[in-house]
N, C-alpha and C positions, 0 to 999 in steps of 0.2 A: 739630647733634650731639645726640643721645638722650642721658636721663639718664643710664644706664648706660655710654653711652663716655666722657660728662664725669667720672661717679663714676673709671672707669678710669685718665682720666688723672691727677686728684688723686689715686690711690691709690699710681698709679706716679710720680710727682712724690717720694712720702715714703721710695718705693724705692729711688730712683733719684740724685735731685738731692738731695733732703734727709736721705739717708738715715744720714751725718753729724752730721749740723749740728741736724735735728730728732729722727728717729726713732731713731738710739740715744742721744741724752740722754736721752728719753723712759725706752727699756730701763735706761739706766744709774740714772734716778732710781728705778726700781722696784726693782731690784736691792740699790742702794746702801742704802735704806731701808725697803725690804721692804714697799711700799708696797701689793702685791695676794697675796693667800696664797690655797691653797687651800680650796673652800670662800666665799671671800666673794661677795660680790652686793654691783657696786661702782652707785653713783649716779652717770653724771656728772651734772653741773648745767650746763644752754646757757642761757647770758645773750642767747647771740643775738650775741655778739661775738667779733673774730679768736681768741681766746684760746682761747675755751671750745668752738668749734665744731671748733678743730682737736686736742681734746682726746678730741670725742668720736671722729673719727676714727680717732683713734693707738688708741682704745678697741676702735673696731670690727672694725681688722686686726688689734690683739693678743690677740680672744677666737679669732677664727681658727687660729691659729699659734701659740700660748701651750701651753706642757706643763705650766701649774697650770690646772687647772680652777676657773674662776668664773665667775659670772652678771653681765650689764651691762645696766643700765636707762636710759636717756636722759630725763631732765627737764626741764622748761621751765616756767617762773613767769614769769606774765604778771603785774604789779605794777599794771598799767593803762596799756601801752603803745596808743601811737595805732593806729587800725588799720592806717595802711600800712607799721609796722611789725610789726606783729602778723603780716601779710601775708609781711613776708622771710623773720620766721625761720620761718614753712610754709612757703614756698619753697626757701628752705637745709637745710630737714629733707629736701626731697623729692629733690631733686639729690645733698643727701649721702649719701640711702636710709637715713638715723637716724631709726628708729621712733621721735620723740618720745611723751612725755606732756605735755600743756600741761595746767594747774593756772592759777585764777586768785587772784588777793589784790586790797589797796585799800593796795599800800604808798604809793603815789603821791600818792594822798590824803592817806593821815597824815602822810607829810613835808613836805607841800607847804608849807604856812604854818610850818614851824620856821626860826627865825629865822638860826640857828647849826648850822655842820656838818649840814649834812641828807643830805650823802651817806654820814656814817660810823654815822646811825639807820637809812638806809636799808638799808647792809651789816648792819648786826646784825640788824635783822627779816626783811631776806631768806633769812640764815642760819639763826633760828628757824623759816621757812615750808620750805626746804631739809630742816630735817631731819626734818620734820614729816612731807613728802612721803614721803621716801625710807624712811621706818621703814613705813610704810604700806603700800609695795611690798615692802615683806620684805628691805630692805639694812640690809646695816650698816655699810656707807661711802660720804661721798658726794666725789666726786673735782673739784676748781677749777682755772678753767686760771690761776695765779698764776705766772707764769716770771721767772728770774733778775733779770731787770730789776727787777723788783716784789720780789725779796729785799733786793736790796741801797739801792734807795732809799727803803724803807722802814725799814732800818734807819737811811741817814743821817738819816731824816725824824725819828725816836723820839729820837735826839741832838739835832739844833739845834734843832727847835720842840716833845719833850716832857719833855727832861732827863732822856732814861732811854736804855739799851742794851739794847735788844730787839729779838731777827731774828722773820723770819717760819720759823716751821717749818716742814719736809716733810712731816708730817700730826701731831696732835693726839689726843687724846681730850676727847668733849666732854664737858661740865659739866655742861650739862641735857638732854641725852638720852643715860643710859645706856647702854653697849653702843655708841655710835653712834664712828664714826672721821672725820676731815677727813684727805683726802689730798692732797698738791700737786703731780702727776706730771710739767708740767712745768719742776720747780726748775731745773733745768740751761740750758735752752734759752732763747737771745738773744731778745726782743723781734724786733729789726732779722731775725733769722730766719724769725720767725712771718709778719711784715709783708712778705718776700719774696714766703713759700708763699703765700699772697694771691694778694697780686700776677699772680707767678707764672701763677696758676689763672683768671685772671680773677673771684675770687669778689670776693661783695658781704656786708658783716658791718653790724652796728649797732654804732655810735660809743654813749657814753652815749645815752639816750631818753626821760630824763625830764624833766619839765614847768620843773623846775627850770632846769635848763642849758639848756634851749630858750629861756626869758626871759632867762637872766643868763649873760654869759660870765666870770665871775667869781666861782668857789667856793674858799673859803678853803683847803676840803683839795687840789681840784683844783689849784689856784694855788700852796699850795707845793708840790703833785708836779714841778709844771713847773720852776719853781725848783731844786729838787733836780735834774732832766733835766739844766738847761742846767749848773749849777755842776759834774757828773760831766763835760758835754764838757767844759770848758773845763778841767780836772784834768788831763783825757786828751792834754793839747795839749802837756804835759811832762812826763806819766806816763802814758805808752798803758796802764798794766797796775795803774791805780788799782781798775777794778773787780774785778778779780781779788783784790786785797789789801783790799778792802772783803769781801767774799763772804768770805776763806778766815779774814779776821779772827772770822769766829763759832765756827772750828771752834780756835783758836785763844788763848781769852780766859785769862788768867794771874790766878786768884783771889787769892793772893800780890800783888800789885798793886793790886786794886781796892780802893776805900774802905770800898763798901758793898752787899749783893750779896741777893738777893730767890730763895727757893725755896721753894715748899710754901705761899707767902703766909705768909710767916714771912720779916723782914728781917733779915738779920747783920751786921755792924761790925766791921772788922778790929781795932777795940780788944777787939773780946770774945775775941779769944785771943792778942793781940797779948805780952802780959806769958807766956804760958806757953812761947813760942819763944826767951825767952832761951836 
């Protein structure tokens, strides 16, 4: 099969079978949250993993067919992956026909000796080299494949092991790079989804890559996400529809109820007006 009949059938895979299930979540998150306007020049960012490869995809047929006009740049941050991965994701650029940019870093290095959580220093300097990138090429958003799954057990994750209620948002504005946007286009769409379209396609993605989880199957963040995995099945065994009321509970939150409530980095206390609602 040529590259272009495989490109074909993954295309028509998102038309067709996933056209549902994947690709109008996709439209629906853009929609719902206005997440590409015209005019922008979006980032994505390819980790090289199911997530983000099928991201840029959904990217690449909806500059095609899209009635707002914008630009799509395809990014890739090499941290200091081995070479033979280094190897797939030119391979999966070349098969998926996504003109990458490969960029290199030494995050690999700096986190390697950190003693603690080194994949949540990892995620923040990948994101400062991310935006670094993308401003450079003239964007000013850069787009993650973060999906449903990754909203809601992150939120359970900010409950039992950080004592706080915090969802992942649909995009951001960032902090230290003005101007700049974080977008999450596939908030909608199931994990067990993505891992079909895979499937599906016969493709081949990279699992985590770094030096770290190569030695040690055992990372404290990694380890509660799996924790959190298994505690939502086993929810689901007498409430199929937990994670729906996990998800809808952020759109959901009764200020009137809560203790104590954090905006603007400025914290409030329901005693602080408690006495004027008599």
């Amino acid at each position: 099969m040529s590259e272009n009949e495989f490109y074909e059938k993954v295309r028509e895979s998102l038309q067709k079978k996933y056209r549902r299930s994947i690709t109008g979540k996709f439209n629906k998150a853009l929609k719902v949250y206005k997440l590409v306007n015209a005019g922008d020049r979006v980032a994505v960012c390819v980790s090289g993993g199911k997530d983000s490869w099928l991201t840029a995809v959904l990217f690449k047929e909806l500059q095609k067919y899209s009635d707002v006009p914008f630009d799509v740049e395809y990014i890739v941050m090499d941290p200091g992956y081995a070479p033979e991965n280094r190897r797939l994701i030119e391979k999966n650029a070349k098969r998926l026909g996504i003109p990458v940019h490969i960029f290199e870093s030494s995050i690999f290095d700096a986190v390697h000796e950190v003693p603690k959580s080194p994949c949540y220093l990892c995620a923040r300097m990948r994101r400062g080299y991310l935006y670094s990138f993308a401003r450079e090429l003239g964007c000013n958003k850069i787009a993650l494949g973060h999906h449903y799954d990754d909203v809601i057990e992150t939120t359970l994750m900010g409950m039992l092991y950080g004592a706080q209620v915090q969802g992942m948002m649909p995009k951001l504005h960032s902090t230290n790079f003005p101007g700049m946007e974080l977008i999450r286009p596939l908030y909608f769409v199931r994990e067990a989804d993505i891992i079909s379209w895979r499937d599906y396609n016969g493709l081949e993605f990279l699992r985590c890559a770094c030096r770290f989880t190569e030695q040690s199957e055992i990372d404290e963040d990694l380890s509660k996400r799996k924790e959190i995995k298994t505690l939502i099945s086993t929810l689901k065994l007498t409430h199929p529809d937990v994670e729906k009321c996990i998800f809808k509970s952020l759109e959901n939150v009764n200020i009137d109820t809560v203790l104590a409530y954090k905006t603007g980095g400025r914290k409030h206390n329901f005693l602080d007006t408690y006495d004027k609602k008599k």
